[in-house]
N, CA, C and O of each residue as an XYZ file, in Angstrom:
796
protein
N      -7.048     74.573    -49.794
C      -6.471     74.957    -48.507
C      -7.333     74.435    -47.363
O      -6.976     73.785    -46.380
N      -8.868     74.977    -47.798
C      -9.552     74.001    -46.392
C      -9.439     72.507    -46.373
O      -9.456     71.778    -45.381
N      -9.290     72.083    -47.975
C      -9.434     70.547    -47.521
C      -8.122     69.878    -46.203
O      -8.238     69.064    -45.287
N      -6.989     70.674    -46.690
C      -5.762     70.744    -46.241
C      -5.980     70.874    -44.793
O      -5.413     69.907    -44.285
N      -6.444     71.488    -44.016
C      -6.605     71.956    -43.115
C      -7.652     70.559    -42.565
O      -7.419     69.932    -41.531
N      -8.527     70.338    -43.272
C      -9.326     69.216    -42.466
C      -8.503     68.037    -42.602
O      -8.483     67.303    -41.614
N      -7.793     67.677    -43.645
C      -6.662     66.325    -43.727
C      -6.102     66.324    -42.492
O      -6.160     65.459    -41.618
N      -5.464     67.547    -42.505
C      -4.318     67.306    -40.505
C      -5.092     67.546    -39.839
O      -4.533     67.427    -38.748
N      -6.818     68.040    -39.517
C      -7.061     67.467    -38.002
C      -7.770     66.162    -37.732
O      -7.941     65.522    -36.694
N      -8.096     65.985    -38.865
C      -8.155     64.420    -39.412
C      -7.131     63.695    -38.584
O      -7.443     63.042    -37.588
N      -5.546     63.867    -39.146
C      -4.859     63.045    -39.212
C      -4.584     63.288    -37.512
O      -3.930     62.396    -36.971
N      -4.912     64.104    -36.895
C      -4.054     64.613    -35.576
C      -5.036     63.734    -34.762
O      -4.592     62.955    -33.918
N      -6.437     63.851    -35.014
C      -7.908     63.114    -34.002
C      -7.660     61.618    -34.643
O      -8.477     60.859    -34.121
N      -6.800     60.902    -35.615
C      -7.054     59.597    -36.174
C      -5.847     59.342    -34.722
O      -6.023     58.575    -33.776
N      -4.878     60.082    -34.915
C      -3.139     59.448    -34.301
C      -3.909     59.798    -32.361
O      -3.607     59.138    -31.367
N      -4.741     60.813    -32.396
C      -4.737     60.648    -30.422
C      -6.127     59.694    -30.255
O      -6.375     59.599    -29.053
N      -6.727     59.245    -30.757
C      -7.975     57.941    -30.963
C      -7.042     57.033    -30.746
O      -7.056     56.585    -29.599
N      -5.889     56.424    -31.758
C      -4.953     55.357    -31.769
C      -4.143     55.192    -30.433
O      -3.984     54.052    -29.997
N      -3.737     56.035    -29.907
C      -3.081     56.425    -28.427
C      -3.881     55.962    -27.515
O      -3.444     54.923    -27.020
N      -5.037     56.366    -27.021
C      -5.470     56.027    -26.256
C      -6.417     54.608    -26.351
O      -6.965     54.260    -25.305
N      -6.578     53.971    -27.292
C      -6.569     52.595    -27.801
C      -5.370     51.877    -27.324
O      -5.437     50.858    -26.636
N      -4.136     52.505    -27.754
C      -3.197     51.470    -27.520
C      -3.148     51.529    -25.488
O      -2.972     50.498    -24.839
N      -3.337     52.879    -24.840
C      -3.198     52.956    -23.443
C      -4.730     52.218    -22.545
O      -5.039     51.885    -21.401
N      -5.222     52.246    -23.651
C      -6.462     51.434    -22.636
C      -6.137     49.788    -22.633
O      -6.313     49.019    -21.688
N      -5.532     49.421    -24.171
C      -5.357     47.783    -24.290
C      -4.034     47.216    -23.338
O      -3.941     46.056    -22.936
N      -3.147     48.192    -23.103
C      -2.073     48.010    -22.035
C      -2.599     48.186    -20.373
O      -1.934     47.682    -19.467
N      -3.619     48.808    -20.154
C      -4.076     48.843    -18.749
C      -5.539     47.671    -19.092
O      -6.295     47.971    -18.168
N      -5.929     47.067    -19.539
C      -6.710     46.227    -19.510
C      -5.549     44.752    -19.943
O      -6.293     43.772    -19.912
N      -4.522     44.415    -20.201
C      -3.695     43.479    -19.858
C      -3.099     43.494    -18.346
O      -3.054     42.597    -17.504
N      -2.757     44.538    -18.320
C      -2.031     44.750    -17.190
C      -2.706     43.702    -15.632
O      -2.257     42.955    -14.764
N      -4.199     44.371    -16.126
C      -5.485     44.230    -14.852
C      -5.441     42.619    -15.134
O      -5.260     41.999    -14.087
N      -5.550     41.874    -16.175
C      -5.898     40.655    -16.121
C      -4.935     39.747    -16.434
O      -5.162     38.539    -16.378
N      -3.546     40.344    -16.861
C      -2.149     39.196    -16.318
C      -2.111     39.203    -15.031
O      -1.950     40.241    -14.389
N      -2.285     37.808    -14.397
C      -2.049     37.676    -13.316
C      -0.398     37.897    -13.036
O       0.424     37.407    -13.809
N       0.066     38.799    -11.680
C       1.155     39.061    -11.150
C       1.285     38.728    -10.027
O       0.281     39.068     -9.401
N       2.220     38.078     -9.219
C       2.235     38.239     -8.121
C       3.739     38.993     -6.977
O       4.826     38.449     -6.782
N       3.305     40.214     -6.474
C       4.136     40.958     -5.751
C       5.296     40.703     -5.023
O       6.440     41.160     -5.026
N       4.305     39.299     -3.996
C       4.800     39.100     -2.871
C       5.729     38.049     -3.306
O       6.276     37.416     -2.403
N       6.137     37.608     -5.071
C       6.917     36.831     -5.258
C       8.686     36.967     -5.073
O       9.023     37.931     -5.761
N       9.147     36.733     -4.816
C      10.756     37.006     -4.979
C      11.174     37.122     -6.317
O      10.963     36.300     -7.209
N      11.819     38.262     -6.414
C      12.634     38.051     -7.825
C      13.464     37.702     -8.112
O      13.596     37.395     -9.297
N      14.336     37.570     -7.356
C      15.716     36.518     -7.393
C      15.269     34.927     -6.970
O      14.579     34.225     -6.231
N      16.432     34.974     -8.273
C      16.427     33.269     -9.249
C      17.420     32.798     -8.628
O      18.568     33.182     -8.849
N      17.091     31.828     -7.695
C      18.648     30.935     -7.047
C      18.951     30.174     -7.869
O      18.151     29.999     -8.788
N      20.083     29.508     -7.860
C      20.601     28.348     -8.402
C      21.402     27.151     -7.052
O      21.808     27.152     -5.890
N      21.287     26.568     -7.835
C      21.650     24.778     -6.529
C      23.606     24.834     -7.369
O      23.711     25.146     -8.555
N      24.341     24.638     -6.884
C      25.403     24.997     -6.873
C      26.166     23.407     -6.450
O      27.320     23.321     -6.870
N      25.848     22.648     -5.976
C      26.351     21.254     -5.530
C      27.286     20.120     -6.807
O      28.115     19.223     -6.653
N      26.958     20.426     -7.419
C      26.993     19.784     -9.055
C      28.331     20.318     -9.003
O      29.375     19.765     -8.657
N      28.151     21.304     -9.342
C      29.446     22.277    -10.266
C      30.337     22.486     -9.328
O      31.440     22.815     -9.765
N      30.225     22.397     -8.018
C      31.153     22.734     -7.180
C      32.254     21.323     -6.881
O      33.478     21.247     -6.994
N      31.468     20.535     -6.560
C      31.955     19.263     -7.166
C      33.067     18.887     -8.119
O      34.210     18.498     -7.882
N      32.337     19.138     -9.438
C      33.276     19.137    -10.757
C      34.381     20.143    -10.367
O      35.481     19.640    -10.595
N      34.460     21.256     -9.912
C      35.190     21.849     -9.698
C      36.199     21.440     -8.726
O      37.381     21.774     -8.806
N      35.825     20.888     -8.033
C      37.055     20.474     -6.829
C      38.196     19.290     -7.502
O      39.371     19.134     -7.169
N      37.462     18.588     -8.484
C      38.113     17.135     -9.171
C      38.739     17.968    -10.188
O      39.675     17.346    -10.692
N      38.559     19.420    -10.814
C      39.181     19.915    -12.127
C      40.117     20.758    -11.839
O      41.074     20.885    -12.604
N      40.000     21.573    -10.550
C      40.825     22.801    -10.677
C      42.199     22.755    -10.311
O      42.312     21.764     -9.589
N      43.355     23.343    -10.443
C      44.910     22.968    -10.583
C      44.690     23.460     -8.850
O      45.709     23.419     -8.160
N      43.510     23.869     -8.246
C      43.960     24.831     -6.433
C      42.702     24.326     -5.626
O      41.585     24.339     -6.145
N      42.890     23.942     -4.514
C      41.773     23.976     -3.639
C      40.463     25.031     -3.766
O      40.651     26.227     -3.539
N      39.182     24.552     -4.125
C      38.708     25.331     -4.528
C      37.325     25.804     -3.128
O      36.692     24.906     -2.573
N      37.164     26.870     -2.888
C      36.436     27.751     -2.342
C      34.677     27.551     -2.093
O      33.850     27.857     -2.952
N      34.376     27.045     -0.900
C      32.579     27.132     -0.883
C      32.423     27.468      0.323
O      33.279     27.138      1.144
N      31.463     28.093      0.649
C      30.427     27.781      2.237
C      29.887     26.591      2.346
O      29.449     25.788      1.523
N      30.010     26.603      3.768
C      29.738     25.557      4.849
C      28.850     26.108      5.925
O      29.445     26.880      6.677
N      27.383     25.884      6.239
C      27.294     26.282      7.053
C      26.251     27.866      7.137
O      25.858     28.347      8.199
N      26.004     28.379      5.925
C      25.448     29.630      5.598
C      24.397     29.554      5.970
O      23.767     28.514      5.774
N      23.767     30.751      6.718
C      22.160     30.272      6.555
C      21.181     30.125      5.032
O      21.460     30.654      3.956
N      20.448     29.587      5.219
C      19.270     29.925      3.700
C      18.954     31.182      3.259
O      18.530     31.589      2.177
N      19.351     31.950      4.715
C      18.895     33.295      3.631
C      19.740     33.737      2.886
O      19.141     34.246      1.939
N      21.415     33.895      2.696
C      22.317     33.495      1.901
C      21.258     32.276      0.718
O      20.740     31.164      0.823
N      21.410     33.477     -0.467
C      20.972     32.511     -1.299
C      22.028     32.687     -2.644
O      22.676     33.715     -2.840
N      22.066     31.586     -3.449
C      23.153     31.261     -4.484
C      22.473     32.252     -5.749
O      21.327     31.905     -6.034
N      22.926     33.248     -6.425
C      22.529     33.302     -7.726
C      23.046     32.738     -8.815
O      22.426     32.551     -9.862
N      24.609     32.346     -8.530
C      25.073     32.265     -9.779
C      26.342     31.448     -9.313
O      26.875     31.657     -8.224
N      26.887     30.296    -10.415
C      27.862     29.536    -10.261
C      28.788     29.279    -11.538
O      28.005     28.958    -12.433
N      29.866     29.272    -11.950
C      30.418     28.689    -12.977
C      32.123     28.468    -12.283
O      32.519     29.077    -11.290
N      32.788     27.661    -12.919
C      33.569     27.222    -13.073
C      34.609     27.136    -14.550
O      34.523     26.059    -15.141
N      35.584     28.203    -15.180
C      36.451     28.191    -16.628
C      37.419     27.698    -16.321
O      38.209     28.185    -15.511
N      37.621     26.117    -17.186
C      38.902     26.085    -17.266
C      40.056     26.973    -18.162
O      39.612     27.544    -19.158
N      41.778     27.148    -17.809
C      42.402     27.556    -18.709
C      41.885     28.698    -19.611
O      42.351     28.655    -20.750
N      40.898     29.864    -19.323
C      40.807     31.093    -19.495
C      41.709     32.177    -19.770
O      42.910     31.931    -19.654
N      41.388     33.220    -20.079
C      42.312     34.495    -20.129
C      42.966     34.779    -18.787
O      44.170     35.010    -18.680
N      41.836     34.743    -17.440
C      42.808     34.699    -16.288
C      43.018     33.134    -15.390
O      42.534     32.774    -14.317
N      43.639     32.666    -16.029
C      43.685     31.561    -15.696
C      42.363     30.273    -15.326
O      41.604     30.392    -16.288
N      41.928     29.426    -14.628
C      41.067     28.279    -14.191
C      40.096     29.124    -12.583
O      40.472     29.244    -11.417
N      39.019     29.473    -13.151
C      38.543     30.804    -12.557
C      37.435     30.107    -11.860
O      36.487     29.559    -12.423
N      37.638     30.176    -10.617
C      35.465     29.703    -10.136
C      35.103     30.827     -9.563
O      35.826     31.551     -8.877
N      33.561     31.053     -9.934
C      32.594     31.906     -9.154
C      31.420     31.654     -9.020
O      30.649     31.290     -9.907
N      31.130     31.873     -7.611
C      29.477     31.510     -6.874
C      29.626     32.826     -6.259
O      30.553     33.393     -5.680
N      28.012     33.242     -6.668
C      27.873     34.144     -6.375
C      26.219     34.179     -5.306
O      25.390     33.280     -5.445
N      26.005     35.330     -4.325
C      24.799     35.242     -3.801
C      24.534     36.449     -3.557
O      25.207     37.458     -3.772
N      23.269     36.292     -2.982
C      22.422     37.813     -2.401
C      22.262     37.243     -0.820
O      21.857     36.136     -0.462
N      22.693     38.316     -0.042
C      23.029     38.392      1.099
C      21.521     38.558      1.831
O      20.606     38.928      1.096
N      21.221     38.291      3.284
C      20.011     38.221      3.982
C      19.800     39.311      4.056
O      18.572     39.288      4.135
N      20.152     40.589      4.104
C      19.668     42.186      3.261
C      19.993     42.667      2.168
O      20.235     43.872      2.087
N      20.098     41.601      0.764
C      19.607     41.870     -0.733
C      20.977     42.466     -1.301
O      21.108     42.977     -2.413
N      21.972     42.308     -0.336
C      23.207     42.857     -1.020
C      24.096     41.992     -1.457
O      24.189     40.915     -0.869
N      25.117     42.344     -2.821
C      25.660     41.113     -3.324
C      27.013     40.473     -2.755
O      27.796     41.375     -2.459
N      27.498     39.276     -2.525
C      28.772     38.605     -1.906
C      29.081     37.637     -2.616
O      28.137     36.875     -2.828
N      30.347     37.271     -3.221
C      30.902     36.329     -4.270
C      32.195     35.985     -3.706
O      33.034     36.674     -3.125
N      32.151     34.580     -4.063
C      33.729     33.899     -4.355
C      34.414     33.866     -5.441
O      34.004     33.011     -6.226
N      35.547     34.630     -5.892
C      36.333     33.962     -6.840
C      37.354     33.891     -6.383
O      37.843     34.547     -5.464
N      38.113     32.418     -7.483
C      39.129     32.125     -7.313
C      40.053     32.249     -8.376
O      39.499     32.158     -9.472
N      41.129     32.404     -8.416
C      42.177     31.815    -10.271
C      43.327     31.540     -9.515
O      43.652     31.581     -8.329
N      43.901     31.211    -10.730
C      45.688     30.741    -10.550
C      46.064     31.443    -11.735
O      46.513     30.809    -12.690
N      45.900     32.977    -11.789
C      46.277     33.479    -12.967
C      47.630     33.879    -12.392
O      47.640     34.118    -11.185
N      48.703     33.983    -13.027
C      49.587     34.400    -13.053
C      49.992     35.737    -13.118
O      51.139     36.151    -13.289
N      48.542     36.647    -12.909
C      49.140     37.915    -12.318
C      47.602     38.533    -11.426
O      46.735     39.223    -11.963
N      47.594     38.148    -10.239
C      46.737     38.045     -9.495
C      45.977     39.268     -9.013
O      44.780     39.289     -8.728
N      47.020     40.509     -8.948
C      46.114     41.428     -8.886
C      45.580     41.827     -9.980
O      44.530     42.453     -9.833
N      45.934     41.683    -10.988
C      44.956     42.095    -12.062
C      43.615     41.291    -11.894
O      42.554     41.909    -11.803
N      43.640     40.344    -11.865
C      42.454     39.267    -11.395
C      41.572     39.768    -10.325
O      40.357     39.765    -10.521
N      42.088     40.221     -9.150
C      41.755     41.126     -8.185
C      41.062     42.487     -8.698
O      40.270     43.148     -8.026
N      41.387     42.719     -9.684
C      40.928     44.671    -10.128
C      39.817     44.161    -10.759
O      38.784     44.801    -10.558
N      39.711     42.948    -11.644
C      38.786     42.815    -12.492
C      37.765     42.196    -11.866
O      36.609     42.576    -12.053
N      38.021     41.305    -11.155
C      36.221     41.158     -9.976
C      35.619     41.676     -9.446
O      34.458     41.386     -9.160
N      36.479     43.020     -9.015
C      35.877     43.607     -8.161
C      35.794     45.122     -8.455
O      35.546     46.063     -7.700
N      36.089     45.075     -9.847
C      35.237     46.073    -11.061
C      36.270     47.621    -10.506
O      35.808     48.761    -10.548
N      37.683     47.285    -10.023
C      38.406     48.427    -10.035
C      39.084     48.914     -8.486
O      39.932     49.794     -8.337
N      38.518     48.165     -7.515
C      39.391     47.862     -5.995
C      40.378     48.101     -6.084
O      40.895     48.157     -7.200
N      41.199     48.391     -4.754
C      41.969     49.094     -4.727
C      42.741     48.598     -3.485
O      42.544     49.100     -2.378
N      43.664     47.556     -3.701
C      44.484     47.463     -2.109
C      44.534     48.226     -1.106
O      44.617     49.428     -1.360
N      44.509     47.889      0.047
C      44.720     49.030      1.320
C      46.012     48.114      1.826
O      46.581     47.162      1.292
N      46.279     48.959      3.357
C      46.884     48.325      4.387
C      46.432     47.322      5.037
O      47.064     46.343      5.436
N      45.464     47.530      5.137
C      44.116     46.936      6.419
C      44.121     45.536      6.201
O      44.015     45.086      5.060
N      44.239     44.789      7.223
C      43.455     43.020      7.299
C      42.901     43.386      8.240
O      42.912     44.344      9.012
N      42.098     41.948      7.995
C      40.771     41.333      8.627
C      41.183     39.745      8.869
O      41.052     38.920      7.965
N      41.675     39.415     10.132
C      41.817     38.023     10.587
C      40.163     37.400     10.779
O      39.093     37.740     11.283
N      40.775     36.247      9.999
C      39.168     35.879     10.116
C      39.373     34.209      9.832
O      39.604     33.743      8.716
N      39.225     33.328     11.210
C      38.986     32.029     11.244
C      40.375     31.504     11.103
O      40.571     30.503     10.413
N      41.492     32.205     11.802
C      42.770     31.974     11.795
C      43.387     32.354     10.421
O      44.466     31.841     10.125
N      42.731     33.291      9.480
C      43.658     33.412      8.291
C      43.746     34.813      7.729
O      42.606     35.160      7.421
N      44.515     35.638      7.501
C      44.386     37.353      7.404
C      44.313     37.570      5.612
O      44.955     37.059      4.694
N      43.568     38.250      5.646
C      42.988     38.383      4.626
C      43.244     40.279      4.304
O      43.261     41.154      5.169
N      43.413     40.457      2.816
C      43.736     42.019      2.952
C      42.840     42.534      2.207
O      42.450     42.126      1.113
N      42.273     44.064      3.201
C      41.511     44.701      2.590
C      41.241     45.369      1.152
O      41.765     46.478      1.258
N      40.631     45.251     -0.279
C      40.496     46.076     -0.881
C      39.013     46.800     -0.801
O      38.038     46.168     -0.397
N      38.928     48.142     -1.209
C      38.286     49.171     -1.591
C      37.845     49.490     -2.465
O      38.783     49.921     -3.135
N      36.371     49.671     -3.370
C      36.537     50.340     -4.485
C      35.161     51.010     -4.853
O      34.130     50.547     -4.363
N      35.118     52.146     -5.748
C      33.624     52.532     -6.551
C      32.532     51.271     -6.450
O      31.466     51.617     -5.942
N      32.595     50.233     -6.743
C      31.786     49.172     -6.822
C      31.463     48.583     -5.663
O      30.526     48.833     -4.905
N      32.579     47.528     -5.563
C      32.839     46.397     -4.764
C      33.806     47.000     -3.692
O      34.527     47.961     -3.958
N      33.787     46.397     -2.482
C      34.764     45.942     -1.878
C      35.165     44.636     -2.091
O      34.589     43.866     -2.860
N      36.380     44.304     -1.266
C      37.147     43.305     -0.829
C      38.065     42.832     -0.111
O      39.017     43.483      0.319
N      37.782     41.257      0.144
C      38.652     40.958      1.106
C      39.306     39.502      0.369
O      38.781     38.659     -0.359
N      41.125     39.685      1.098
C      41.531     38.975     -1.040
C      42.836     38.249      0.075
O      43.392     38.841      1.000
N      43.049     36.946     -0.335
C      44.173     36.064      0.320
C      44.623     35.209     -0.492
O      43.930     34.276     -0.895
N      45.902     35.410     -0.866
C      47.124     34.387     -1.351
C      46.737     33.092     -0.809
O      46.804     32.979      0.415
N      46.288     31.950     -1.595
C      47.195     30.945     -0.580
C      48.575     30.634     -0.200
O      49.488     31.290     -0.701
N      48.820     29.669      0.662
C      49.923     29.604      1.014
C      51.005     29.298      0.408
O      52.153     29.665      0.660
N      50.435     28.288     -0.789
C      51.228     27.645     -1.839
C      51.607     28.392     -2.962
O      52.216     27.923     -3.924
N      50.993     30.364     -2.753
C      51.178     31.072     -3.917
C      50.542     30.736     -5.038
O      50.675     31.567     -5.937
N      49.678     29.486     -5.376
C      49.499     28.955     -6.751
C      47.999     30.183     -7.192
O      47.761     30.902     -8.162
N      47.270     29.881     -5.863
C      45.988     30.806     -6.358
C      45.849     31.919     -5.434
O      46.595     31.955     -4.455
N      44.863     32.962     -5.651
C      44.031     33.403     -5.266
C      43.095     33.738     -4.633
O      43.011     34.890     -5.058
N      41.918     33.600     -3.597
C      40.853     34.148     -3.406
C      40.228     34.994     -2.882
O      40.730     35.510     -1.884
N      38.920     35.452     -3.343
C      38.722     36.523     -3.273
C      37.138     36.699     -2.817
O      36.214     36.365     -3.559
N      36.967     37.206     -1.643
C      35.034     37.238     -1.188
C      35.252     39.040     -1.669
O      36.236     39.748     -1.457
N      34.024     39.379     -2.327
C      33.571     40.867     -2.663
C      32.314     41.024     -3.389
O      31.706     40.057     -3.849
N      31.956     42.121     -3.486
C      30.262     42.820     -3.277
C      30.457     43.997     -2.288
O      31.269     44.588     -1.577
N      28.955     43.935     -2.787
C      28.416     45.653     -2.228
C      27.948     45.280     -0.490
O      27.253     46.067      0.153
N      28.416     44.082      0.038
C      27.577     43.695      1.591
C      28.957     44.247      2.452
O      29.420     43.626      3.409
N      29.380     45.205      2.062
C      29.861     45.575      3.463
C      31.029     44.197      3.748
O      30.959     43.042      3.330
N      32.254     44.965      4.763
C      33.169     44.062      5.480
C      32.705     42.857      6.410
O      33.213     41.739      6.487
N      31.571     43.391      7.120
C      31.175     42.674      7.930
C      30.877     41.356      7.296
O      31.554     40.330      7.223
N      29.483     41.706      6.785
C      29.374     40.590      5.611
C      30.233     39.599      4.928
O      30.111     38.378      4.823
N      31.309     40.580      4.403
C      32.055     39.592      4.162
C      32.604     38.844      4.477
O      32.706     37.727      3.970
N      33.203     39.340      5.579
C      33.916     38.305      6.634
C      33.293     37.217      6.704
O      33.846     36.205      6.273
N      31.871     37.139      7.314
C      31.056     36.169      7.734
C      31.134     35.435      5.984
O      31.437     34.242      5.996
N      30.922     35.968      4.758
C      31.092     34.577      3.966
C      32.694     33.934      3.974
O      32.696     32.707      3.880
N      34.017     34.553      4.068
C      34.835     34.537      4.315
C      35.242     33.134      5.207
O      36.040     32.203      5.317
N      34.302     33.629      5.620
C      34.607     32.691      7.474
C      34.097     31.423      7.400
O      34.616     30.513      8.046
N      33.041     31.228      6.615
C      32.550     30.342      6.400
C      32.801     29.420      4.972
O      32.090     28.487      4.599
N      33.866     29.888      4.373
C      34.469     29.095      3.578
C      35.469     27.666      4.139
O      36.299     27.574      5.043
N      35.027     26.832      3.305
C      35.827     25.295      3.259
C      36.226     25.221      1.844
O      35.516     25.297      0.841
N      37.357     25.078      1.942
C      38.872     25.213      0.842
C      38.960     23.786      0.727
O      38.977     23.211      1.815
N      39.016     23.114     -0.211
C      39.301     21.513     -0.291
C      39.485     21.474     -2.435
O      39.056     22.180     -3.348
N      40.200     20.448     -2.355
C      40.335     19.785     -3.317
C      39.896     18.488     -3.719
O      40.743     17.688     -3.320
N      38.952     17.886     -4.335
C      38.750     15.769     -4.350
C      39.839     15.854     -6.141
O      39.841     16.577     -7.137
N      40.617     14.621     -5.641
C      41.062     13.719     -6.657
C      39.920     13.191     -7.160
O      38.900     12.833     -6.571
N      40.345     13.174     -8.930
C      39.595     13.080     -9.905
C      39.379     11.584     -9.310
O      40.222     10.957     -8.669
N      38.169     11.174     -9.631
C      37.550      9.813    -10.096
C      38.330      8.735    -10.638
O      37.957      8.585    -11.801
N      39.236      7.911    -10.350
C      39.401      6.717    -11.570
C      38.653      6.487    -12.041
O      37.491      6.329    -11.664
N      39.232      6.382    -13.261
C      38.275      5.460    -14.074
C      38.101      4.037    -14.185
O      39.150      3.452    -14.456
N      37.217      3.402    -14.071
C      37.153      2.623    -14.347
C      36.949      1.642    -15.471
O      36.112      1.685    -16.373
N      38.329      0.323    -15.122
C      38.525     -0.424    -16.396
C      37.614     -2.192    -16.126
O      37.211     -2.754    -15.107
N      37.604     -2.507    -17.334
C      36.837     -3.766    -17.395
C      37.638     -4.574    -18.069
O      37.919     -4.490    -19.265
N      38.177     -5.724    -16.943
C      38.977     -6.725    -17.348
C      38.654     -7.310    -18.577
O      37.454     -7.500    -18.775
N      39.501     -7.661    -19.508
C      38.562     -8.374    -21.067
C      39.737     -9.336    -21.277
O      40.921     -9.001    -21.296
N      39.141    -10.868    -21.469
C      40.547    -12.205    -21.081
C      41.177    -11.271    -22.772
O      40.738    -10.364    -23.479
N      42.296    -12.092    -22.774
C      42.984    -11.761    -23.789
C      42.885    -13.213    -24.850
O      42.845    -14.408    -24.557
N      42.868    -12.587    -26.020
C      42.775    -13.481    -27.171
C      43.026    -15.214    -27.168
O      42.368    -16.034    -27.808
N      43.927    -15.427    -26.448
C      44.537    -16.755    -26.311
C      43.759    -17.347    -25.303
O      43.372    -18.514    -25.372
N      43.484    -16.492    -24.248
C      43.119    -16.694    -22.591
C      41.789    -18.520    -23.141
O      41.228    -18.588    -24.234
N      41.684    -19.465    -22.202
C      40.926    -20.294    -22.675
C      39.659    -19.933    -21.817
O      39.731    -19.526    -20.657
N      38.458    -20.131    -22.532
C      37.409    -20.067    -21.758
C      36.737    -20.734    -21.248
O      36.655    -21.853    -21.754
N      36.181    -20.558    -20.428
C      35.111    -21.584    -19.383
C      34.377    -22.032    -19.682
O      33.705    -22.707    -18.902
């Protein structure tokens, strides 16, 4: 019985020795990984590339800023063709007070659903917001807001939303340039034909 008794405080002084071993070797890394505070933690991305490809691929004029300041910074970009909701682009950023603002676009064929799902459950209102000659209608939601416009041609979509407030949005809103580029020809290389005589 005594040995018993010395086994578990044995075992109890082996396991709080091991503890504070493991809490001293985590505050002596800590001290000598260099960190730095004053770094930013948000990871931009360069967005020029893909936006590009996107204008030569997508079936709709596709959606960027023009004009943003730098502090508007890009986190995130992609471009799906032929998806579940249709040929989808999104660039996304962190706003000059750390709040989030995104473009998407689709040509899904049932648009407010497309609408509920970006903006994680929004909610149409009455309300527009004219902005740069084009009215745009308010949604609402737990998450996100938004501000969401048909084009004219009915084919697509788009949609600015995040947690930055109307104001905000507007201003990325506003500062969108809508364009499409025709794909690239390709280019062919004349080759004489079999008979052709040569020089």
């Amino acid at each position: 019985m005594a040995a018993d008794k010395k086994r578990g405080a044995q075992t109890a002084r082996d396991m709080v020795i091991s503890l504070a071993v493991i809490v001293l070797a985590a505050w002596v890394i800590y001290l000598f990984v260099p960190h730095d505070e004053s770094k930013d933690p948000v990871k931009t991305v360069g967005y020029r590339v893909e936006l590009a490809s996107a204008r030569r691929a997508a079936p709709y004029p596709v959606a960027a800023p023009r004009g943003l300041p730098d502090t508007w910074r890009a986190t995130s970009v992609r471009y799906t063709a032929d998806g579940p909701a249709g040929s989808v682009w999104h660039l996304g950023f962190i706003t000059p007070d750390d709040e989030y603002a995104a473009v998407e676009q689709s040509d899904s064929k049932r648009p407010d659903r497309f609408v509920d799902d970006v903006t994680h459950g929004a909610g149409k209102t009455a309300k527009k917001q004219r902005i740069a000659g084009e009215e745009w209608t308010r949604w609402t939601g737990p998450k996100y807001d938004a501000l969401v416009r048909t084009d004219k041609d009915g084919t697509s979509v788009t949609v600015v939303t995040g947690t930055a407030g109307f104001r905000k949005l507007g201003e990325l809103a506003g500062a969108l340039e809508i364009k499409r580029d025709e794909p690239r020809p390709r280019s062919s290389t004349a080759s004489p034909s079999p008979g052709a005589p040569r020089g």
